[in-house]
N, C-alpha and C positions, 0 to 999 in steps of 0.2 A: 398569631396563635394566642389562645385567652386557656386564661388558667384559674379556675374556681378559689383560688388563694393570690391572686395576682396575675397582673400583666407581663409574660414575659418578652423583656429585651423594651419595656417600656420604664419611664421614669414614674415613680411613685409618689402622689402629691403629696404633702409634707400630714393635711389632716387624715389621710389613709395610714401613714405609718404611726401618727399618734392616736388613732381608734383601735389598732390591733396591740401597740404598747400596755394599752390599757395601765393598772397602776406598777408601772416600773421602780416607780421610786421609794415605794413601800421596803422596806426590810434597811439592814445593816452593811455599812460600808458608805466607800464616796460615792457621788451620782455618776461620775462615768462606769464604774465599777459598775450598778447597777441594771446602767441604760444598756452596756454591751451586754451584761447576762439576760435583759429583757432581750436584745435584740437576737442574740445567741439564738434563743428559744424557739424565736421564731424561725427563723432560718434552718433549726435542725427541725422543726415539724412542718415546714413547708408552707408556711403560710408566708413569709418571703422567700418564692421559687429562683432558681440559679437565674441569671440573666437580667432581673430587676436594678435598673437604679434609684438608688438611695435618693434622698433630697442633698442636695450641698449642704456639707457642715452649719453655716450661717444660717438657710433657709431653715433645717431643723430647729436650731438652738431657737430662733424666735418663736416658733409653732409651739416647741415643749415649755420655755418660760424659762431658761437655763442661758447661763454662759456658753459660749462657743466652743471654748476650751474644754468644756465637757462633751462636749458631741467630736470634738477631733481626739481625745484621747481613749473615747470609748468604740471612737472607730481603727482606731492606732491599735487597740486589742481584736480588736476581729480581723485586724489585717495579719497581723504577726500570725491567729492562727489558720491565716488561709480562706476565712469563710469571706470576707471579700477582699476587691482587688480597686487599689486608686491610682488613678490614673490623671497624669496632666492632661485636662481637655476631652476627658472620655468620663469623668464621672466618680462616682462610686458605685460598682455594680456587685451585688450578691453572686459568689461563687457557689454555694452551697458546701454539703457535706457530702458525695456523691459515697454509696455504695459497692462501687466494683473498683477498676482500675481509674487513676487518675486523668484527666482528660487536661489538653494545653489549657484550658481559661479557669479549670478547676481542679482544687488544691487535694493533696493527698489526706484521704481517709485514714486514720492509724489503726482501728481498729478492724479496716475491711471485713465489715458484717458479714455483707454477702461470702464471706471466705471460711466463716464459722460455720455452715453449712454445706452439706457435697454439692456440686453441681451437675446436670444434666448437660453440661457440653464436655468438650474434649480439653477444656485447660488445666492443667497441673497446676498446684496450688504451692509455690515456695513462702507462704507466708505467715499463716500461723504456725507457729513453733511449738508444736506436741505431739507427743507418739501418735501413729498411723492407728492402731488399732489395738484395743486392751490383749491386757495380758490374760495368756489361759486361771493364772490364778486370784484371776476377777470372780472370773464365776465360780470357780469352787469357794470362794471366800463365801459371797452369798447363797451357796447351798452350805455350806458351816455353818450360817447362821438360823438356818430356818430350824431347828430345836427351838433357838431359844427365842425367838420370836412366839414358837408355840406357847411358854412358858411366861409370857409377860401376862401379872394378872395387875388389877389397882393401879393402871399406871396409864394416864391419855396422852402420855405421849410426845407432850411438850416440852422444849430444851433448850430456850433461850440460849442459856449459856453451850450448847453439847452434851451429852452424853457422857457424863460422869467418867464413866472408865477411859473411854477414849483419851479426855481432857488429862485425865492421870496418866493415861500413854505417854501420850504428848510432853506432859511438864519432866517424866523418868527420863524421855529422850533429849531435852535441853539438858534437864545434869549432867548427863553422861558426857556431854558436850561441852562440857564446864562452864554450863551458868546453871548455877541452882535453881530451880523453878517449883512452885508447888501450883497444884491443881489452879489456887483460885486465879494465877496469874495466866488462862488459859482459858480464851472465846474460840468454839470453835463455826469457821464459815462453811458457805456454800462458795469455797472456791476462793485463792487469794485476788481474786477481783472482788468479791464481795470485802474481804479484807479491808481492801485500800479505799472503798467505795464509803464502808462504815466509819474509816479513823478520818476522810477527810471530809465529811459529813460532822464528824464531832468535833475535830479541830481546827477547821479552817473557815474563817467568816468573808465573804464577798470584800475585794480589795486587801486582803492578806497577803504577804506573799511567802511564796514558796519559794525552798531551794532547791533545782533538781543536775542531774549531772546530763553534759550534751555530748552526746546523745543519751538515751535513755529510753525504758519500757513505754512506749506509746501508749499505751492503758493507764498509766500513773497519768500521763499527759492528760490526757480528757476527763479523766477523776477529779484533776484538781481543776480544772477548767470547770466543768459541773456547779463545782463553790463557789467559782468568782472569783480564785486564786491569782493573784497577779506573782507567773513564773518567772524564774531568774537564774541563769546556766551557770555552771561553773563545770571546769574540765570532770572527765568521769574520774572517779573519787573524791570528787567535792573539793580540790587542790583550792584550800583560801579559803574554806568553810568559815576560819576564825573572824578574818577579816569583814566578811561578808554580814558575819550574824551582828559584829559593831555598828558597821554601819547599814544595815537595810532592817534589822531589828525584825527577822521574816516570822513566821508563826510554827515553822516548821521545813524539815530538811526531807528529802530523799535519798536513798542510797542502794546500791547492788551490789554488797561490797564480794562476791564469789561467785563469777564467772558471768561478769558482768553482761543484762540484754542491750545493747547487740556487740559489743567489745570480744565480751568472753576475758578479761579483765579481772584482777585477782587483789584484793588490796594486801598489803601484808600485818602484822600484829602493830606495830608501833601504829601506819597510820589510823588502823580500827582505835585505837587509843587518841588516838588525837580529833577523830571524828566525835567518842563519845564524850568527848572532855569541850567541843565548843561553845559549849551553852544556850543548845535549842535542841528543843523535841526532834528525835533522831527516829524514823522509820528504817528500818534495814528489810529490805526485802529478800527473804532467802528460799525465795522458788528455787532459783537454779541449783542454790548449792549441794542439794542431794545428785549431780549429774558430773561429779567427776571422773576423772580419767583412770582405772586402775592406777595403782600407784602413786596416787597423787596423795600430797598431806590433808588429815584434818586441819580445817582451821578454825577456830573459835570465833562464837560471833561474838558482833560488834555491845551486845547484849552483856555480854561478861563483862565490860568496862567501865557502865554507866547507866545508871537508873531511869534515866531520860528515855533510854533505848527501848523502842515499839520492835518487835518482830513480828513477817509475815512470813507465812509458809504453806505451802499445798503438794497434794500429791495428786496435783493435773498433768502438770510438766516430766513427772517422773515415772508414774503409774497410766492416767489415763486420761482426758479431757472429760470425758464426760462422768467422773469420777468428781462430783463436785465438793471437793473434802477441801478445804483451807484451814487456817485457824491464826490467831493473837499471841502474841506473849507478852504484855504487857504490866504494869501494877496494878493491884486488883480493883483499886478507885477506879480506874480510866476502864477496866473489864467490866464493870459494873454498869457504868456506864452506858458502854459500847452494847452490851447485853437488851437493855433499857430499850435503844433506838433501834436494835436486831431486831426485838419482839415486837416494836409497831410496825414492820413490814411481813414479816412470815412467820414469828410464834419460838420459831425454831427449824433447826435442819430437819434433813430425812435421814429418821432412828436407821432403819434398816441398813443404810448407808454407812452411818458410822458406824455400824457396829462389823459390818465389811471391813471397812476400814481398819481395824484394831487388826487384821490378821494378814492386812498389806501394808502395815509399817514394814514388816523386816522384809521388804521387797528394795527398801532405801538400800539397803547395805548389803543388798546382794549381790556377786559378783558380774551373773548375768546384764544385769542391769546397765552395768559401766563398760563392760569388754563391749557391748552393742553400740556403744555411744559412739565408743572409741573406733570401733571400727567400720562406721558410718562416716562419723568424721573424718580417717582417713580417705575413704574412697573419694567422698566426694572435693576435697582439697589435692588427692591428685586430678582427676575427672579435670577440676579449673585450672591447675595448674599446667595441663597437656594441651587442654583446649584453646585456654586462653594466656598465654603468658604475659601477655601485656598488663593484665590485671595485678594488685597488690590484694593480697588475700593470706595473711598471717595464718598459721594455723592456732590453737587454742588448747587448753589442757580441761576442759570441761566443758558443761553448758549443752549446749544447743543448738549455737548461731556460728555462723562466720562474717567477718564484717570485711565488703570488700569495696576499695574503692577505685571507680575508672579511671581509666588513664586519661579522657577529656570528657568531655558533656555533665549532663549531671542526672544523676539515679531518677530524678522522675519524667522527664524526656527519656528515658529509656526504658523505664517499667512501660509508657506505652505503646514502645517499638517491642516487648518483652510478650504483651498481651496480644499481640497480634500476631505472634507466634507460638499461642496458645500457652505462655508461661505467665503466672502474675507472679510478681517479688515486689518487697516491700522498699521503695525508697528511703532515702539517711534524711530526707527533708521531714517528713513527718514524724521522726524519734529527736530532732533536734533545735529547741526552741530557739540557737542563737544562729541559724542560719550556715554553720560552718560544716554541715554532714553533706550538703547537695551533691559533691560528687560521689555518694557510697550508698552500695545498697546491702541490703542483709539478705541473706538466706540460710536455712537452715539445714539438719545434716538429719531431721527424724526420720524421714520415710525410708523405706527398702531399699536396697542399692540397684535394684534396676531402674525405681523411677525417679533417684537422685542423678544415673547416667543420662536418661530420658532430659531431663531437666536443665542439662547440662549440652547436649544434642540439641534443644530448644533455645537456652542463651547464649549459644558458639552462634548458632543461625543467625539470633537477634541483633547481636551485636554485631557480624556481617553487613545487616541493615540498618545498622542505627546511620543518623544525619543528626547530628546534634544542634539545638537551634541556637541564632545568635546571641541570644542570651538567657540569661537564668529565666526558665516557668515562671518563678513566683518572686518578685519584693521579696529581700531580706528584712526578718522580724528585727522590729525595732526594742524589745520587751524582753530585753536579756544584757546580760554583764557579761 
């Protein structure tokens, strides 16, 4: 079979893959660094199709002009993330970035695209993690605002930065919080993926590395893949942060310190102090933490401790997906910044949007909001707990996710015994860059409680049918501590 971007299940001669490289070596960082993010590129636009083999390490390295050791470390990064596979005596073959469910020769998707969107078949979706469908006081928020829409005159409209009042919202609601914040320390996004998408864009250059916790939010994962970032695990709360920033000297940390994606994980105040005190730029992502459990304490971010500290924030997770409100807390150099490289992609957000927004803040601290979560979250952890007892499946005091792991096989052998039972769920392999999540999958507790039983009815079946295969889907990643 011929493929307008390649041969698939054919070997690729060595001056084919260095005519579509084209200049890889151009930009900042070491050359494997570079040559994987050239090679990256390709492979997610399909100009190296899934099935293609690569040239042997050697045969490349003479073709491009480079040492050897560059083409096996720059293929050491594309293995770790899945996009190929090597093998003694079979090659190096492109797995691709596949868009649905993960298949045996190809690696898990973390973002599963195709999952951002409804589909036209009968499969239930346990995989992205956000309310089912907005709140009634979405739309009245957006009919509150149409006066003063009437009312905007001298003004086109542009907001780098956000919307003035909003960003004032935002900074009133970090004090009350107990971190001080004024307006200027306040970018507002289109959604905390745009967030993470812009700070590691500013702060991360090709061969940098990163610290992230393993497991961790799949999206932070391919954000900082995007820059070239060479990732580095450390348990979730960054357990050795200190140690790590001595010696790996990274450009930049990640964190989830309340209610941790996919843990549900809670850090407490000393370690938030000890995270902000390691000395490197501290992201704390604080999606989840508007989604606690009645009753449960405030806890202060990581942001009160340490000047270093980036916070992100959205009200996708909380309010609505397609609700695309994110925003920054950071110093207002790095806002400025950040502002700078906002405006050469889109100008600014959508006014109408935020200005919605200002009148679903106090949706954060409503009680509706949390008795929902909570008793989602219970149903569907008895649901597992009845259906499946062999499973481990902690319950959680907020958030969003349950992180459960099987009693043998491993979560991405089984998402696609899962998917053929019309359920897709997200595998521990693609949230975990040091290869120790394979046996856990994550599911979430957002949808209604008929179709978390539904769901539950669907992965009692699955795992009936599961046959676990003789060994791990994928190579454990080499590209982690």
């Amino acid at each position: 079979m011929q493929s307008q971007s390649g041969r698939i299940g054919s070997q690729m001669r060595p001056i084919e893959v260095v005519d579509r490289l084209g200049r890889w070596s151009s930009g900042r960082g070491p050359l494997y660094v570079l040559l994987a993010s050239r090679l990256r590129t390709l492979i997610d636009d399909g100009q190296l199709p899934p099935g293609v083999l690569l040239p042997p390490d050697r045969v490349l390295a003479g073709a491009l002009a480079v040492g050897r050791t560059t083409v096996v470390a720059a293929y050491d990064l594309l293995q770790a993330e899945g996009r190929i596979t090597r093998r003694q005596g079979s090659g190096t073959r492109v797995t691709g970035v596949p868009t649905d469910a993960p298949t045996e020769e190809a690696p898990v998707d973390p973002l599963f695209l195709d999952s951002l969107e409804a589909r036209d078949d009968d499969v239930l979706l346990a995989v992205c993690a956000a309310p089912g469908d907005p709140p009634p006081q979405l739309a009245e928020a957006f009919a509150r605002i149409a006066p003063e829409l009437g009312q905007i005159a001298d003004d086109i409209g542009y907001y780098p930065y956000g919307v003035p009042a909003l960003r004032q919202a935002l900074a009133d609601r970090y004090t009350v919080r107990g971190v001080p914040t004024r307006m200027e320390q306040v970018l507002v996004t289109n959604g905390g993926q745009q967030a993470l998408s812009l700070l590691a864009h500013a702060l991360v250059s090709p061969g940098d590395q990163v610290i992230v916790e393993a497991p961790t939010y799949p999206g932070a994962l391919e954000v900082f893949r995007e820059e070239g970032a060479v990732l580095r695990g450390l348990p979730v709360g960054l357990e050795g942060l200190e140690t790590a920033v001595r010696e790996r000297r990274p450009a930049l940390a990640y964190v989830i310190p309340t209610y941790q994606n996919p843990t549900g994980a809670v850090l407490s105040a000393l370690a938030r102090q000890r995270l902000a005190a390691a000395g490197v730029p501290l992201i704390e992502d604080e999606v989840p933490a508007d989604l606690a459990f009645p009753g449960e304490p405030s806890l202060t971010p990581i942001a009160a401790y340490g000047d270093t500290v980036i916070s992100i924030g959205s009200l996708s997770k909380s309010i609505w997906g397609g609700l695309r409100i994110g925003w920054i807390r950071a110093a207002p150099p790095l806002i400025n910044r950040l502002a700078r490289l906002r405006a050469v992609h889109d100008l600014g957000g959508n006014v109408p949007t935020q200005l919605a927004a200002m009148h679903l803040l106090p949706l954060l601290d409503a009680p509706e909001l949390h008795q929902t979560l909570k008793a989602r979250h219970d149903h569907l952890h008895a649901q597992l707990t009845e259906h499946l007892p062999s499973w481990t499946v902690p319950p959680v005091a907020g958030g969003q996710c349950l992180w459960a792991r099987l009693p043998y096989g491993d979560g991405t052998s089984f998402a696609q015994t899962a998917l053929r039972n019309g359920l897709a769920i997200l595998p521990g392999a693609g949230l975990d860059i040091t290869g120790n999540s394979r046996p856990y999958i994550r599911l979430h507790f957002r949808a209604h409680p008929n179709s978390l039983t539904e769901a539950v009815t669907r992965l009692t079946k699955a795992w009936h049918a599961y046959h676990p295969p003789p060994t791990p889907t994928h190579p454990r990643p080499t590209i982690a501590i």
